[in-house]
TORVO-528004 format. One record per residue: residue number from 1; residue in three letters; x, y, z of N, C-alpha, C in turn. Coordinates in pm, whole numbers, always signed. Layout:
ATOM vexlo vexza  neast nnorth    nup caeast canorth   caup  ceast cnorth    cup
ATOM   NUM   Ala      X      Y      Z      X       Y      Z      X      Y      Z
...
//
This chain:
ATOM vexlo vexza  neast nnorth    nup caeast canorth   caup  ceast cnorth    cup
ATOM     1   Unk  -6392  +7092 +10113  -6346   +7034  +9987  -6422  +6905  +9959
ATOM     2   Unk  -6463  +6866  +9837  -6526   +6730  +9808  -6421  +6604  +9801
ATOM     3   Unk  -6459  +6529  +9879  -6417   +6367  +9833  -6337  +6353  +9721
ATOM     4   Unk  -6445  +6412  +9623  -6408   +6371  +9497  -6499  +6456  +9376
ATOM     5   Unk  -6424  +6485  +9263  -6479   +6536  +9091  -6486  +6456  +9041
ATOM     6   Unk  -6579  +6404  +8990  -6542   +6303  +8885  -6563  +6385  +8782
ATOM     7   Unk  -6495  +6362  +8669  -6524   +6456  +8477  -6536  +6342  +8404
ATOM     8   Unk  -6681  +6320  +8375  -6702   +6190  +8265  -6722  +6207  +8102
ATOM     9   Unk  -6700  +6146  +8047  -6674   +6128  +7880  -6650  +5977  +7831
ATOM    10   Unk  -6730  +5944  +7753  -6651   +5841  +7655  -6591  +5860  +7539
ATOM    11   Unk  -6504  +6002  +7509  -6441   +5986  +7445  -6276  +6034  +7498
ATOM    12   Unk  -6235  +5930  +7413  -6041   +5981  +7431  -5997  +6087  +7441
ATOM    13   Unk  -6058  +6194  +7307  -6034   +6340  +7293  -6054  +6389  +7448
ATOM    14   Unk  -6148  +6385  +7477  -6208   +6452  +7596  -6157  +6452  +7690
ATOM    15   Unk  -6110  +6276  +7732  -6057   +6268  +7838  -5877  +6312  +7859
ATOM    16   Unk  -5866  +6307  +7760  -5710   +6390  +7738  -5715  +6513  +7811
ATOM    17   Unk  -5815  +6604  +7710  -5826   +6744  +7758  -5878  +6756  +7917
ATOM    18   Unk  -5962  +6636  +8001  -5951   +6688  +8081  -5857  +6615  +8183
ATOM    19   Unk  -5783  +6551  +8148  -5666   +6525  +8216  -5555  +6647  +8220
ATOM    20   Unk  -5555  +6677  +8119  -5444   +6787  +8082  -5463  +6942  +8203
ATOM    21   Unk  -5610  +6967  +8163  -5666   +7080  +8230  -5662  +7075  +8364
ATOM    22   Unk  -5697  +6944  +8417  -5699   +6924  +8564  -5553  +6890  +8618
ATOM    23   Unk  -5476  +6850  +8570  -5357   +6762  +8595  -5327  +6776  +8789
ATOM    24   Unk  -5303  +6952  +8796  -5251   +7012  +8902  -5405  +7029  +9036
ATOM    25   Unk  -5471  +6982  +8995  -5634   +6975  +9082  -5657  +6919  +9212
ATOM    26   Unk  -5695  +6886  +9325  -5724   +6796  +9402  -5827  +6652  +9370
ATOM    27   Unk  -5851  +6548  +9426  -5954   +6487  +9402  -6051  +6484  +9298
ATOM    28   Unk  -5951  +6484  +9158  -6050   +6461  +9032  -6015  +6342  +8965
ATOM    29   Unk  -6133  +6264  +8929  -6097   +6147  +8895  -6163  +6187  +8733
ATOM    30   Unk  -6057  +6101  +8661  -6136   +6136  +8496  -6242  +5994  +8453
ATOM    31   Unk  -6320  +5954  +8444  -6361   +5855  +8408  -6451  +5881  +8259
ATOM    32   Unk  -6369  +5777  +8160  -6446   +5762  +8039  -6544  +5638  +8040
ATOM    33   Unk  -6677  +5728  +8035  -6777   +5599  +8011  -6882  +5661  +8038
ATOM    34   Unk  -7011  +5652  +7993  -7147   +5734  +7932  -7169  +5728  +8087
ATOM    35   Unk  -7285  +5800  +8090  -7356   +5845  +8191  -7421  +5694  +8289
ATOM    36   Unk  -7460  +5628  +8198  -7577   +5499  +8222  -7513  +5399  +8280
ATOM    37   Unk  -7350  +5395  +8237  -7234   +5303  +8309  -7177  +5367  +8435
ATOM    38   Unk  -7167  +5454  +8494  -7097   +5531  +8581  -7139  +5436  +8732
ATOM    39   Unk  -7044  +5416  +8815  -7032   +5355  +8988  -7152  +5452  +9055
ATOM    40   Unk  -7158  +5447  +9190  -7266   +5512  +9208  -7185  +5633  +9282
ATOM    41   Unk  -7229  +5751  +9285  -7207   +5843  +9380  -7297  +5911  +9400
ATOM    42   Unk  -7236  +6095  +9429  -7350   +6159  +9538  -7426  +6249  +9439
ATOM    43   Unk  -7356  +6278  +9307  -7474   +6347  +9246  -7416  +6375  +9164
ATOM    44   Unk  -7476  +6393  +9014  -7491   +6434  +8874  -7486  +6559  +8822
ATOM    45   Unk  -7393  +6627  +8756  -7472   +6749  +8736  -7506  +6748  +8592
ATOM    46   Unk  -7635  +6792  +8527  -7683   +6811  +8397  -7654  +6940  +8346
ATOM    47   Unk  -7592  +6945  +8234  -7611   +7081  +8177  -7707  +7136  +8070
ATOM    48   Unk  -7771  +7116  +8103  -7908   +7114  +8057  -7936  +7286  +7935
ATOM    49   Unk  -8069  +7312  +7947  -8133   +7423  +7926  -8201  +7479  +8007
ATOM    50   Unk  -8231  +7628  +7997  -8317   +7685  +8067  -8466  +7666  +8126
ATOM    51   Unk  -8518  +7568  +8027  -8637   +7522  +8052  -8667  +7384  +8105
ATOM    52   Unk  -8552  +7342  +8121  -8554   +7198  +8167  -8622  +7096  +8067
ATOM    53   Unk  -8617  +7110  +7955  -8664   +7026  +7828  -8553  +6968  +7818
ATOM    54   Unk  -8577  +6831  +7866  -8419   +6752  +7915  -8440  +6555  +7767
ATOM    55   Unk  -8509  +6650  +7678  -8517   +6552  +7568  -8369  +6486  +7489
ATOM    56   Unk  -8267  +6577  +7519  -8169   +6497  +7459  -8045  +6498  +7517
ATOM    57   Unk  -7939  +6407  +7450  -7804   +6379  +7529  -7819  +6366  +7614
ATOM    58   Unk  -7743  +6388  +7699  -7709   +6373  +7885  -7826  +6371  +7897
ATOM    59   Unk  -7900  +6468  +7924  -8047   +6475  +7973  -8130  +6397  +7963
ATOM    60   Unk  -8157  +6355  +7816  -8232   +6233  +7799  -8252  +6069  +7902
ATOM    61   Unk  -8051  +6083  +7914  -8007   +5968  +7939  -8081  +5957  +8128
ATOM    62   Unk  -8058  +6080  +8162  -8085   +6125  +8300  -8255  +6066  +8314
ATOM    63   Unk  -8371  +6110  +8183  -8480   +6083  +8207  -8481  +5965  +8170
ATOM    64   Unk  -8430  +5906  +8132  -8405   +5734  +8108  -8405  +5688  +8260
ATOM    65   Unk  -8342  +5689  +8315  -8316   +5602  +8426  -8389  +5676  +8551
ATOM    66   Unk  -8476  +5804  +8566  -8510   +5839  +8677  -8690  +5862  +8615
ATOM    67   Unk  -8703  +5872  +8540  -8840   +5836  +8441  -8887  +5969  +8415
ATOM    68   Unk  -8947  +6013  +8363  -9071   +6149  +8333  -9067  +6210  +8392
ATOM    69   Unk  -9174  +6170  +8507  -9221   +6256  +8637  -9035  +6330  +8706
ATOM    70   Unk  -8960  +6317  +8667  -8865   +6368  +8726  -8779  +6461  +8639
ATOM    71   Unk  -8826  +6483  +8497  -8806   +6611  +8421  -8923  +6706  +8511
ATOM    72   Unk  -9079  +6668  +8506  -9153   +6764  +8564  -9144  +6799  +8673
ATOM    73   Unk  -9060  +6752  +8756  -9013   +6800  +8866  -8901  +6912  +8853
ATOM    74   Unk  -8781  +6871  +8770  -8704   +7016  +8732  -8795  +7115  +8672
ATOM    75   Unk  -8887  +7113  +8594  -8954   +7228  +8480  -9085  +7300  +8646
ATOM    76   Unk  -9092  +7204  +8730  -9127   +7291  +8833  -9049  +7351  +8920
ATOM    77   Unk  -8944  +7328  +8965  -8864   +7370  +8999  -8809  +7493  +8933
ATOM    78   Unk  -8799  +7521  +8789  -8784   +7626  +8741  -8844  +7710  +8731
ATOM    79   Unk  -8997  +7693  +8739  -9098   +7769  +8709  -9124  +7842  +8860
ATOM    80   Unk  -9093  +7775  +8972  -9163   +7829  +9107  -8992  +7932  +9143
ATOM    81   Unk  -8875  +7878  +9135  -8770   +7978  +9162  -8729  +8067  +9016
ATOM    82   Unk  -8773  +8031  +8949  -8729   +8157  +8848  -8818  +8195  +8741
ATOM    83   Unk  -8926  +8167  +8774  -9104   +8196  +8726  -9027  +8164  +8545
ATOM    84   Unk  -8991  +8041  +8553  -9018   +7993  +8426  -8863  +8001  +8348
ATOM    85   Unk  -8791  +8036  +8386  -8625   +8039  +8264  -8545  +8043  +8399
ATOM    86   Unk  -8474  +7951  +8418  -8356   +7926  +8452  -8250  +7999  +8409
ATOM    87   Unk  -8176  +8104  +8459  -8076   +8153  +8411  -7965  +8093  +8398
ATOM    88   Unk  -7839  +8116  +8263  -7702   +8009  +8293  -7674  +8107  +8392
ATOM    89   Unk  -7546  +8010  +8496  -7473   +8111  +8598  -7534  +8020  +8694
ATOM    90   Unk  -7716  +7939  +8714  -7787   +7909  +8823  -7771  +7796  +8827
ATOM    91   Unk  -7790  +7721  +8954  -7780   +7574  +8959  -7887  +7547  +9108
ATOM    92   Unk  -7933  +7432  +9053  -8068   +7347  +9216  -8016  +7194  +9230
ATOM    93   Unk  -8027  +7168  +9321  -7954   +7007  +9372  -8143  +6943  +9351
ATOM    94   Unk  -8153  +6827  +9329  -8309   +6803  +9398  -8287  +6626  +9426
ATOM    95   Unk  -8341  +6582  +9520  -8279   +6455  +9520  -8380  +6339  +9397
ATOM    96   Unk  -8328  +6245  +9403  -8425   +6135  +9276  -8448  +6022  +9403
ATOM    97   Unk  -8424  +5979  +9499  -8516   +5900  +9540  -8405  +5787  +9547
ATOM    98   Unk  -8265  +5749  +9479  -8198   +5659  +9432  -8076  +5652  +9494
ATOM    99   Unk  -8065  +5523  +9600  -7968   +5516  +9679  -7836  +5545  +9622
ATOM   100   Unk  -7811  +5516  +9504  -7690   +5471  +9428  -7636  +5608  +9358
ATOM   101   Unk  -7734  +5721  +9346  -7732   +5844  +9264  -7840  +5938  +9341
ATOM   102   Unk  -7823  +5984  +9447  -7923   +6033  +9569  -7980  +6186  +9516
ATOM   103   Unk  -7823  +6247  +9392  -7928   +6394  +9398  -7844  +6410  +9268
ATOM   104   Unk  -7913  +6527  +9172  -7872   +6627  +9076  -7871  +6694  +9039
ATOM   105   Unk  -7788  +6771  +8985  -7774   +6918  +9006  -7852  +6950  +8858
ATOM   106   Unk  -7886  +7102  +8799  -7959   +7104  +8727  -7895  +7247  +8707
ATOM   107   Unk  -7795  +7284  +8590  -7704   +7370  +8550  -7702  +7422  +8460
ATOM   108   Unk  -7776  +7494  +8375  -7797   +7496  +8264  -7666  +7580  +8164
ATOM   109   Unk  -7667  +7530  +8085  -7493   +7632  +7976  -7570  +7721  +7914
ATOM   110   Unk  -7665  +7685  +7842  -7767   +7807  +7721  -7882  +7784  +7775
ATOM   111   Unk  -8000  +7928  +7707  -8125   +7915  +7751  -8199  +7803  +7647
ATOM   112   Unk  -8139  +7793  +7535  -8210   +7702  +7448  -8070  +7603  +7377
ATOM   113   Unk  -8087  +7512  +7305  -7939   +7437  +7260  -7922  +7482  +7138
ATOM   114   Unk  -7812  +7542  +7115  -7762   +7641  +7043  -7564  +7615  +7053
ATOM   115   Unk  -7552  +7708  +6984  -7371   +7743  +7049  -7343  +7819  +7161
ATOM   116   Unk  -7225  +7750  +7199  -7179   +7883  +7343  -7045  +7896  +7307
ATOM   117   Unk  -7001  +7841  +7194  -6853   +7812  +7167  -6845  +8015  +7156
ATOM   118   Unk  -6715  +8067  +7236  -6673   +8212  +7224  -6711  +8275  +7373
ATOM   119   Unk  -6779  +8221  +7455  -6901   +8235  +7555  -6811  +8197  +7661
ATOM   120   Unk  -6839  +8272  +7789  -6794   +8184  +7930  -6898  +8152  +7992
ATOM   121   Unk  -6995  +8038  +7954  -7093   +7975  +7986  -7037  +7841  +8056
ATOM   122   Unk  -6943  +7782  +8008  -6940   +7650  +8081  -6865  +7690  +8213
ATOM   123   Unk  -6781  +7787  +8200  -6725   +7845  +8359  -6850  +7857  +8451
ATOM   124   Unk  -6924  +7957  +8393  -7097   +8011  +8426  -7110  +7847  +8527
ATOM   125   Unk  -7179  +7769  +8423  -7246   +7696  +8466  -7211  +7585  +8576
ATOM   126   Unk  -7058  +7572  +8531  -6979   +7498  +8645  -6973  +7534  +8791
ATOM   127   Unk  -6893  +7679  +8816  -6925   +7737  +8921  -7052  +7729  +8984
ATOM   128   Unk  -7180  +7806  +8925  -7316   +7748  +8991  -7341  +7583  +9026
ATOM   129   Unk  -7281  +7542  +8969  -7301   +7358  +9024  -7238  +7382  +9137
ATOM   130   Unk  -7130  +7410  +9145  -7020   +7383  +9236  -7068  +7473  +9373
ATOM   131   Unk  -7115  +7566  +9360  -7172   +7650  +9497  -7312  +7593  +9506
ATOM   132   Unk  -7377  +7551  +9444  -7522   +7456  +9469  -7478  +7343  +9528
ATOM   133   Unk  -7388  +7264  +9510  -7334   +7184  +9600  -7291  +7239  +9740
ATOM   134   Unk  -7222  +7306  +9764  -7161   +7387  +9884  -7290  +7416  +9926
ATOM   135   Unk  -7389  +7502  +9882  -7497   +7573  +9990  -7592  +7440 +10059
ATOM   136   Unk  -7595  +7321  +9940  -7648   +7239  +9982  -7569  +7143 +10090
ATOM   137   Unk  -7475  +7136 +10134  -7388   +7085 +10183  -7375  +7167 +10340
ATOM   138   Unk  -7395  +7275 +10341  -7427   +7383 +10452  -7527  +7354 +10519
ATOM   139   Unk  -7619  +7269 +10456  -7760   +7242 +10539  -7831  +7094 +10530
ATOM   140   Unk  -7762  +7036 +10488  -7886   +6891 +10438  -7773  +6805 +10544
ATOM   141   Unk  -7885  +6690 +10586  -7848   +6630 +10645  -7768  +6479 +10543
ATOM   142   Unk  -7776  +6499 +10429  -7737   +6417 +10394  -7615  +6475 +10244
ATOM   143   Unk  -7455  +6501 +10286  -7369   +6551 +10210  -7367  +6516 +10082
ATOM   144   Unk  -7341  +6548  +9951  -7293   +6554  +9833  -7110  +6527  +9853
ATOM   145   Unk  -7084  +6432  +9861  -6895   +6445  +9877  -6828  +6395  +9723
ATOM   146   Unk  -6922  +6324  +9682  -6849   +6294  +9539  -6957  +6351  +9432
ATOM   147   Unk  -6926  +6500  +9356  -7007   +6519  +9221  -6981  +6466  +9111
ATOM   148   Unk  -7017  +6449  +9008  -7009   +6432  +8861  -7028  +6443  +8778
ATOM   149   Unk  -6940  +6544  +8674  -6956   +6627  +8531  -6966  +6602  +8415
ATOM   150   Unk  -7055  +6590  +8330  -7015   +6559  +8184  -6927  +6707  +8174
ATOM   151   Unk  -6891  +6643  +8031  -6806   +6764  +7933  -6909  +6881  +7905
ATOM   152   Unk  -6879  +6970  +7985  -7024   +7086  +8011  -7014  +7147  +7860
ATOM   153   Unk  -7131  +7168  +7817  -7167   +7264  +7698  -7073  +7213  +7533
ATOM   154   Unk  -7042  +7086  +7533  -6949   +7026  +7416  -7075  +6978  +7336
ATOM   155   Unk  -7172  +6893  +7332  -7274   +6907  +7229  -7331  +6968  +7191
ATOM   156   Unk  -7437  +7005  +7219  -7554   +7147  +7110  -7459  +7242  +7163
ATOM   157   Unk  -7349  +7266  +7282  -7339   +7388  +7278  -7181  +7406  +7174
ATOM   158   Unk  -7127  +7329  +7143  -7044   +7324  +7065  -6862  +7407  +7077
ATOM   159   Unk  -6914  +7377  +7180  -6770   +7446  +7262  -6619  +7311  +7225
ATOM   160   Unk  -6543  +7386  +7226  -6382   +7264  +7162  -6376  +7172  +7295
ATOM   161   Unk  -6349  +7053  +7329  -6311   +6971  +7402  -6199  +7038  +7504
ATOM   162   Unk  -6092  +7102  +7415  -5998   +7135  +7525  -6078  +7302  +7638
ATOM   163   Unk  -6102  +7369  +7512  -6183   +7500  +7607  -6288  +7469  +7700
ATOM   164   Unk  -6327  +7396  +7676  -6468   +7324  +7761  -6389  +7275  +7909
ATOM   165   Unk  -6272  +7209  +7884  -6208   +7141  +7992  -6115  +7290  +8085
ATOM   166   Unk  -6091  +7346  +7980  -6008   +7483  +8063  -6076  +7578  +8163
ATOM   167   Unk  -6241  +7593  +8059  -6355   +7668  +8178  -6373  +7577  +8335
ATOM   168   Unk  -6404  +7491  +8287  -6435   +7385  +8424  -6310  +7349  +8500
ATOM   169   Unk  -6189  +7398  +8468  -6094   +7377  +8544  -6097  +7473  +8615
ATOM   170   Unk  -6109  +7574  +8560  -6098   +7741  +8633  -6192  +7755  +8770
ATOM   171   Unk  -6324  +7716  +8693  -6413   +7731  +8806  -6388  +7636  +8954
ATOM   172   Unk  -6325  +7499  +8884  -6341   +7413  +8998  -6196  +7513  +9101
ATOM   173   Unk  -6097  +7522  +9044  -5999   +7588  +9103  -6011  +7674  +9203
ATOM   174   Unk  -6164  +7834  +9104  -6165   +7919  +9185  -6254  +7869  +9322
ATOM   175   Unk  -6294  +7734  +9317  -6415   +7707  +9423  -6309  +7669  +9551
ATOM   176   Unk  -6225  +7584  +9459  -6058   +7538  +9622  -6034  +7698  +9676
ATOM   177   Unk  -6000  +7787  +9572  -5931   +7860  +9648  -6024  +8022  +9632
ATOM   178   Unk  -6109  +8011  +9712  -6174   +8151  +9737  -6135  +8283  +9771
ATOM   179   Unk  -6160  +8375  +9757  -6019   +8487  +9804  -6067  +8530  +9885
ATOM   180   Unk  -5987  +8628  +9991  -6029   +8673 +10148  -5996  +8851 +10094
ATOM   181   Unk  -6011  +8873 +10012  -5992   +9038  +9959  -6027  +9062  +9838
ATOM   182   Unk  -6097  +9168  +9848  -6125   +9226  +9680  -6084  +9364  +9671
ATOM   183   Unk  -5980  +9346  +9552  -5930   +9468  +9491  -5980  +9483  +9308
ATOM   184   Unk  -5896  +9529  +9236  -5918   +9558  +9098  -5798  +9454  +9058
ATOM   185   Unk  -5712  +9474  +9095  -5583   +9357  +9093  -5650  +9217  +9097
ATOM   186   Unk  -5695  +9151  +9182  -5799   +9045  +9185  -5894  +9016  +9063
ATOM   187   Unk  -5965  +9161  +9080  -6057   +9145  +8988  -6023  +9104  +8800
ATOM   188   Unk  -5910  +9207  +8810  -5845   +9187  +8652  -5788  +8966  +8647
ATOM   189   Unk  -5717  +8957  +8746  -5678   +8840  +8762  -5751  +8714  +8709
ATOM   190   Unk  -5856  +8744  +8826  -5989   +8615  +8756  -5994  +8640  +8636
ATOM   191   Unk  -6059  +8772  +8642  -6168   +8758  +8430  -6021  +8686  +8361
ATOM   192   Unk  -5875  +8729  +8367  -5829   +8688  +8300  -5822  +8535  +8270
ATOM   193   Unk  -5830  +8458  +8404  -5794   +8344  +8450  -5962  +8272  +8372
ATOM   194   Unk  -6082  +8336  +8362  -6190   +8333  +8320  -6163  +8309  +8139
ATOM   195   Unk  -6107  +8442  +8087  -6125   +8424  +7920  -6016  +8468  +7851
ATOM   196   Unk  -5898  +8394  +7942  -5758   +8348  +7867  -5771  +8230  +7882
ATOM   197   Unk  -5651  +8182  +7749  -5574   +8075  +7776  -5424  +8129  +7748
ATOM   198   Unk  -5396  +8127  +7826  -5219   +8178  +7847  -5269  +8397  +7788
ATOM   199   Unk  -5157  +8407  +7687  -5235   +8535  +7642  -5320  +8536  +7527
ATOM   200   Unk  -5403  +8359  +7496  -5455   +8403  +7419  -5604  +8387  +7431
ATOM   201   Unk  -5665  +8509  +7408  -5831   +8520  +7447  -5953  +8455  +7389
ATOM   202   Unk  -5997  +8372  +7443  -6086   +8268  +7410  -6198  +8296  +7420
ATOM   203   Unk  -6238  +8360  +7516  -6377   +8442  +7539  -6415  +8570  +7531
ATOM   204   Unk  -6519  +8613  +7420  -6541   +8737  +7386  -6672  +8801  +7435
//
């Protein structure tokens, strides 16, 4: 289990919804305040694009403070494990060099910035953070114990504040509690737990 979630936003809306969504969670802290203000921890995750063209929002803010050469480091990174498109669903840890912010994850919601609003992309993309952490955590000598989320896929991808917060609850949930059996019973369970909200279907 991690230390700690952090779910960042500077806005109120947001942080409501993900207070609300998480309420019942372990170790999630909500913190409102941009990316550039945040304490230091163990790693970032971007929800980027497929191509790692990390020119705006979050991303931008990310090449702000870690410089250039460290977008071309994700857009190689994409190009040598997935000969060029990053699939959503995938996620890579890579470290920046920066005591204070040591690694980040690189998650993409869409292949290009577009909508995902109707989509279970931010579940997608969450989960892959969340097991890119774990596999990386299986082997590096140096742990990830505290991650940290923007509001996955709420700008270009235009997903509602509260649905955005319900996917990323799900996923972080299904990561606590992994199952030790697979049936069809199971199986129906998740997708539901995936693209409901109560009985009403959010994802098509």
């Amino acid at each position: 289990m991690l230390e700690g979630l952090w779910l960042v936003h500077p806005d109120d809306a947001m942080c409501d919804a993900f207070r609300e969504r998480f309420a019942d969670l372990p170790n999630v802290r909500v913190v409102q305040a941009r990316f550039e203000d945040l304490e230091p921890h163990d790693c970032f995750v971007t929800a980027g694009n497929s191509y790692g063209l990390m020119t705006a929002g979050i991303d931008a803010a990310v090449v702000r403070r870690f410089g250039e050469p460290f977008m071309h480091h994700v857009q190689h990174q994409i190009m040598d494990r997935y000969f060029g498109e990053q699939p959503t669903g995938t996620a890579f840890i890579l470290p920046t060099e920066d005591p204070s912010l040591p690694f980040l994850a690189h998650a993409p919601t869409m292949r290009v910035p577009s909508s995902i609003d109707g989509t279970d992309k931010v579940y997608m993309a969450t989960w892959a953070a969340l097991l890119a952490v774990q596999a990386h955590n299986q082997t590096a000598s140096q742990r990830i114990e505290v991650v940290a989320f923007p509001a996955m896929g709420t700008g270009f991808g235009r997903v509602p504040f509260t649905e955005a917060a319900r996917q990323m609850a799900v996923a972080y949930r299904h990561f606590l509690e992994p199952p030790h059996r697979f049936d069809w019973d199971f199986v129906v369970e998740r997708e539901r737990a995936i693209c409901y909200d109560g009985p009403r279907q959010v994802v098509r």
